[in-house]
C-alpha positions in Angstrom: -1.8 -29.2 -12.4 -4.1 -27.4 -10.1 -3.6 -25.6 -7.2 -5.9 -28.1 -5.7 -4.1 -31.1 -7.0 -0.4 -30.2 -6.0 -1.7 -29.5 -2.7 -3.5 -33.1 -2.9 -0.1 -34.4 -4.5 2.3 -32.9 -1.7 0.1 -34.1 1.1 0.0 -37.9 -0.1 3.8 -37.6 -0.3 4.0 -36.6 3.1 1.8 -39.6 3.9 4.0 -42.1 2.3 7.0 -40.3 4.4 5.4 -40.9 7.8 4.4 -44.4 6.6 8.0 -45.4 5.7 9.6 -43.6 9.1 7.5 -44.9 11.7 7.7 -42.9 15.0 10.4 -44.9 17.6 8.7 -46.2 20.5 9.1 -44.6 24.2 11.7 -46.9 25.8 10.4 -47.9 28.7 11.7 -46.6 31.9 15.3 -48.6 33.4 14.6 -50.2 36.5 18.1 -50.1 38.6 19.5 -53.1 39.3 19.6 -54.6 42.9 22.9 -53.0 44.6 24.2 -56.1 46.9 26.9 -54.7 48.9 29.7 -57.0 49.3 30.7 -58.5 52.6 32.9 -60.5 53.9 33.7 -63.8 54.0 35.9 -64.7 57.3 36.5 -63.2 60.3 39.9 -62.8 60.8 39.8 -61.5 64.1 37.4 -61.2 67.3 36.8 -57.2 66.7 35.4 -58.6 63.3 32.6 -60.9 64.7 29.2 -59.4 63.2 26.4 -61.7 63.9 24.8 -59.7 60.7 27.5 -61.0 58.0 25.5 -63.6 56.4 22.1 -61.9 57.3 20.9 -62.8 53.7 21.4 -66.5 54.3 19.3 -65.8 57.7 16.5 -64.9 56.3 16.6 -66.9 53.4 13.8 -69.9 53.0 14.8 -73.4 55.1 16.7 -74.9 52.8 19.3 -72.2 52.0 20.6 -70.1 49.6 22.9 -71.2 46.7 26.5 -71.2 46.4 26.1 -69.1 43.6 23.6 -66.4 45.1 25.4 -66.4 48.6 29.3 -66.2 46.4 27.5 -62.9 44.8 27.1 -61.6 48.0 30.3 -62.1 49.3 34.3 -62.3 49.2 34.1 -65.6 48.4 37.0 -65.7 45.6 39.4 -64.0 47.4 40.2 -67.1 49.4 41.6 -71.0 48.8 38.5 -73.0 48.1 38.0 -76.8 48.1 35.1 -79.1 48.8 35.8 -81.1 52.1 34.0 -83.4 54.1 33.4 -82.7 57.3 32.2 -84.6 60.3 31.0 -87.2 61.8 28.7 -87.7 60.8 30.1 -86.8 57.6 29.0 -83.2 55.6 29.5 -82.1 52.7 31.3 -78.4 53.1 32.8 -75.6 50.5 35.7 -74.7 52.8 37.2 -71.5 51.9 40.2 -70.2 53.8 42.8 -67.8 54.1 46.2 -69.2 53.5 47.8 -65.8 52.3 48.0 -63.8 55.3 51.3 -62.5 55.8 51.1 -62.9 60.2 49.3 -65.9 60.3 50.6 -69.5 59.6 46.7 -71.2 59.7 44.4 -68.4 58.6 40.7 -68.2 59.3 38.2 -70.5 57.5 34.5 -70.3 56.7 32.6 -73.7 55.9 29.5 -73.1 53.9 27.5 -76.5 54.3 26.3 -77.4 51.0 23.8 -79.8 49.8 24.4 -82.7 48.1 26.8 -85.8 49.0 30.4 -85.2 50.8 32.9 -85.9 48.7 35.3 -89.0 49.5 38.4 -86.5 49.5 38.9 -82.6 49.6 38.5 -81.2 45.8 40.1 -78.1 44.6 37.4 -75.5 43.2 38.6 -72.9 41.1 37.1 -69.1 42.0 34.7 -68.5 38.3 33.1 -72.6 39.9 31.8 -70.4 42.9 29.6 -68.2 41.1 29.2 -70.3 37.4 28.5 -74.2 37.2 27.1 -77.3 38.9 28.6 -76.3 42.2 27.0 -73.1 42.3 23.6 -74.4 42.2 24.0 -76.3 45.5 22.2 -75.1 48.7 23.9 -73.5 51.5 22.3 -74.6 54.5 24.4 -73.1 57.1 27.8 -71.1 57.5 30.1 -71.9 60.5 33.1 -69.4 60.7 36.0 -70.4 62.7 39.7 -69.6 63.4 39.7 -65.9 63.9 42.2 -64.3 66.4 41.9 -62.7 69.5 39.3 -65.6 71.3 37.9 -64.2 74.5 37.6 -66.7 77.4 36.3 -66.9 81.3 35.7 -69.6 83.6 32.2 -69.7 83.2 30.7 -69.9 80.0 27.6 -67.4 81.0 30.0 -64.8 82.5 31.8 -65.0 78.6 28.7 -64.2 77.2 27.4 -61.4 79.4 31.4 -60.3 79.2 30.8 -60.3 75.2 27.1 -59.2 74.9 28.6 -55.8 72.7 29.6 -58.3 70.0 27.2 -61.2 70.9 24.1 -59.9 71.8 21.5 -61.9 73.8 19.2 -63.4 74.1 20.7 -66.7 74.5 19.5 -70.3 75.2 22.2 -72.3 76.4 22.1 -75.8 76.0 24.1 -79.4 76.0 24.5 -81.5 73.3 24.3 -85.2 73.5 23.4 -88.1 71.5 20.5 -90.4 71.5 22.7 -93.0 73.7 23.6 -90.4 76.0 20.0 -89.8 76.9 18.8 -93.1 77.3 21.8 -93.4 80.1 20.9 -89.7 81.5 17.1 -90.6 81.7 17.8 -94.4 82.9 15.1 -95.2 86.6 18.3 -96.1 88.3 20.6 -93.0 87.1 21.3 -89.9 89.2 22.2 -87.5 86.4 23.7 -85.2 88.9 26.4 -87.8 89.4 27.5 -88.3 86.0 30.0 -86.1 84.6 29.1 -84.9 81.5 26.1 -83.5 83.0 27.3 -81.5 85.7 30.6 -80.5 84.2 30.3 -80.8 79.8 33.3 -79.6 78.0 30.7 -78.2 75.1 28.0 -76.2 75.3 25.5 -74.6 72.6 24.5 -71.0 73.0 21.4 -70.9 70.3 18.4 -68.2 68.8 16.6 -69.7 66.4 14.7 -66.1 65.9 18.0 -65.2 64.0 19.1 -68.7 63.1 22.5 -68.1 65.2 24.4 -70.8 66.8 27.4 -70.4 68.8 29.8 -73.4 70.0 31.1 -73.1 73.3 34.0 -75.2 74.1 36.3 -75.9 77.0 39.9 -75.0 76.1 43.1 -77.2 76.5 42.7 -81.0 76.5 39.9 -81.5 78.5 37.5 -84.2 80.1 34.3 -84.5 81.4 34.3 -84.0 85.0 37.6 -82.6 85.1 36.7 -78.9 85.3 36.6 -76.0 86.2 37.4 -75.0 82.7 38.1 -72.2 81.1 35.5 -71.3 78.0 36.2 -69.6 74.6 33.5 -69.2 71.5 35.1 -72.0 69.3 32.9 -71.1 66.5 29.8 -69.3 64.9 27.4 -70.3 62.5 24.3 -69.0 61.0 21.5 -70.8 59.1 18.1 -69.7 58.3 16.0 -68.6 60.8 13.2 -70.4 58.8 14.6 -73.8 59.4 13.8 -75.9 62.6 16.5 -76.1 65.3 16.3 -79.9 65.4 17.1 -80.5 62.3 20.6 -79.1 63.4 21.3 -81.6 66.1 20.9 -84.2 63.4 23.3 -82.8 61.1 25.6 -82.4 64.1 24.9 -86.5 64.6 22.9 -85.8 68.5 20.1 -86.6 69.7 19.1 -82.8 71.4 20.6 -80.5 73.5 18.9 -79.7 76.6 18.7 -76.3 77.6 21.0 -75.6 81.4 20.3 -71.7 81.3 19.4 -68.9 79.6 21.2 -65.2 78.6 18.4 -62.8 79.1 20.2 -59.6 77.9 23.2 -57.6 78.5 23.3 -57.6 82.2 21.2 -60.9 83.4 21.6 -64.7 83.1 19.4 -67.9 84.2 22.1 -69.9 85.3 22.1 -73.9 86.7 21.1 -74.2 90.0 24.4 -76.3 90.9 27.3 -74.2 89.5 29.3 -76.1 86.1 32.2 -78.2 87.8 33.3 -81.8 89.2 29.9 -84.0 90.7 32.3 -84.1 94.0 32.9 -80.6 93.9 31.0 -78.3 96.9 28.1 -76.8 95.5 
């Protein structure tokens, strides 16, 4: 053979070599998976309160997040869980609570409002059902945490918010609930609100921002009535939905009609308050 053909020769075998390794493609670069840091699920006690806790379900679209996404975010199977009902009018809930804490007898308790219809009794869900499954698909609409320790009170409910604005930061627009019956009487030609008792002195008050979808509940303590105040005020509960959704779908779920606003909490240091100070229609103004 010829210089000329094993030179020929040796280059064709090198062809057939590249043709039977092909070059590996360049992977393409990893992207890093999202990093969702894991918070809690209760607030066990007052000093806990962070109005931020379910900020993903606050700025989530109007009808919610899922159980699911909102599980992956949080604590979730660290506590009891069972689907309740709620109400009236009746709600279907995920309850999750602590019943292992070694102080407390009743332990703090979230209730994620899910989609879907209440169940007739309260249903044991296993921890994996929170993350994998049917209920995991269902819409969160709201969270209303409860139960923690520690409850601040006043005898106002605007000097309790001012007195808490560290923890619950304004601005606040507080209002009273009442049902559709309940206005029709209020607005009636031949009523004088200011003579009925569950105007001038309610046992529960809403203090609402629908910028960051936060609602708090703001109830008289003890065993209370209507007209049989002054009271003394503590934040019963707290509960976030998304800022996205419209506030009066709330006072439906809640079964009233609206909830008129009495005052405002402007910031840290100022209130709009009533004109006539909360209390009994007979009392001096």
């Amino acid at each position: 053979m010829s210089p000329r053909s094993t030179r020929a020769f040796a280059l064709g075998l090198a062809a057939v070599g590249l043709a039977a390794c092909p070059r590996k493609p360049v992977p393409p670069p990893t992207e890093p998976s999202e990093q969702i840091a894991e918070r809690p699920t209760l607030v066990s006690s007052w000093a806990d309160v962070d109005l931020s806790l379910y900020a993903a379900l606050a700025a989530a679209p109007p009808d919610g997040l899922t159980v699911g996404d909102l599980a992956r975010r949080h604590d979730a199977d660290r506590y009891t869980a069972s689907l309740e009902s709620w109400g009236p009018p009746d709600i279907g809930v995920l309850q999750l609570e602590d019943t292992d804490s070694p102080t407390r007898e009743v332990g703090a308790v979230a209730g994620w409002k899910v989609s879907g219809d209440p169940p007739s009794g309260s249903m044991p869900v296993e921890p994996d059902a929170l993350k994998h499954g049917d209920l995991a698909q269902r819409l969160v609409t709201g969270v209303l945490l409860r139960g923690w320790e520690g409850t601040p009170s006043a005898s106002d409910p605007f000097d309790l918010l001012l007195a808490e604005a560290a923890t619950l930061p304004g601005p606040w627009s507080v209002c009273r609930p009442r049902t559709a019956d309940q206005a029709a009487l209020e607005e009636a030609e031949d009523v004088d609100p200011k003579t009925m008792p569950a105007v001038v002195d309610p046992t529960v008050l809403f203090a609402i921002d629908g910028a960051r979808g936060i609602r708090l509940g703001l109830h008289a303590s003890g065993d209370v009535a209507p007209g049989a105040g002054p009271f003394t005020w503590e934040v019963d509960h707290v509960e976030q939905a998304p800022a996205a959704r419209p506030t009066d779908r709330l006072w439906a779920e809640l079964g009233y009609g609206d909830c008129p606003e009495i005052g405002k909490v402007i910031d840290a240091e100022r209130a709009r308050r009533p004109k006539r100070p909360l209390g009994p229609p007979d009392a001096p103004e």
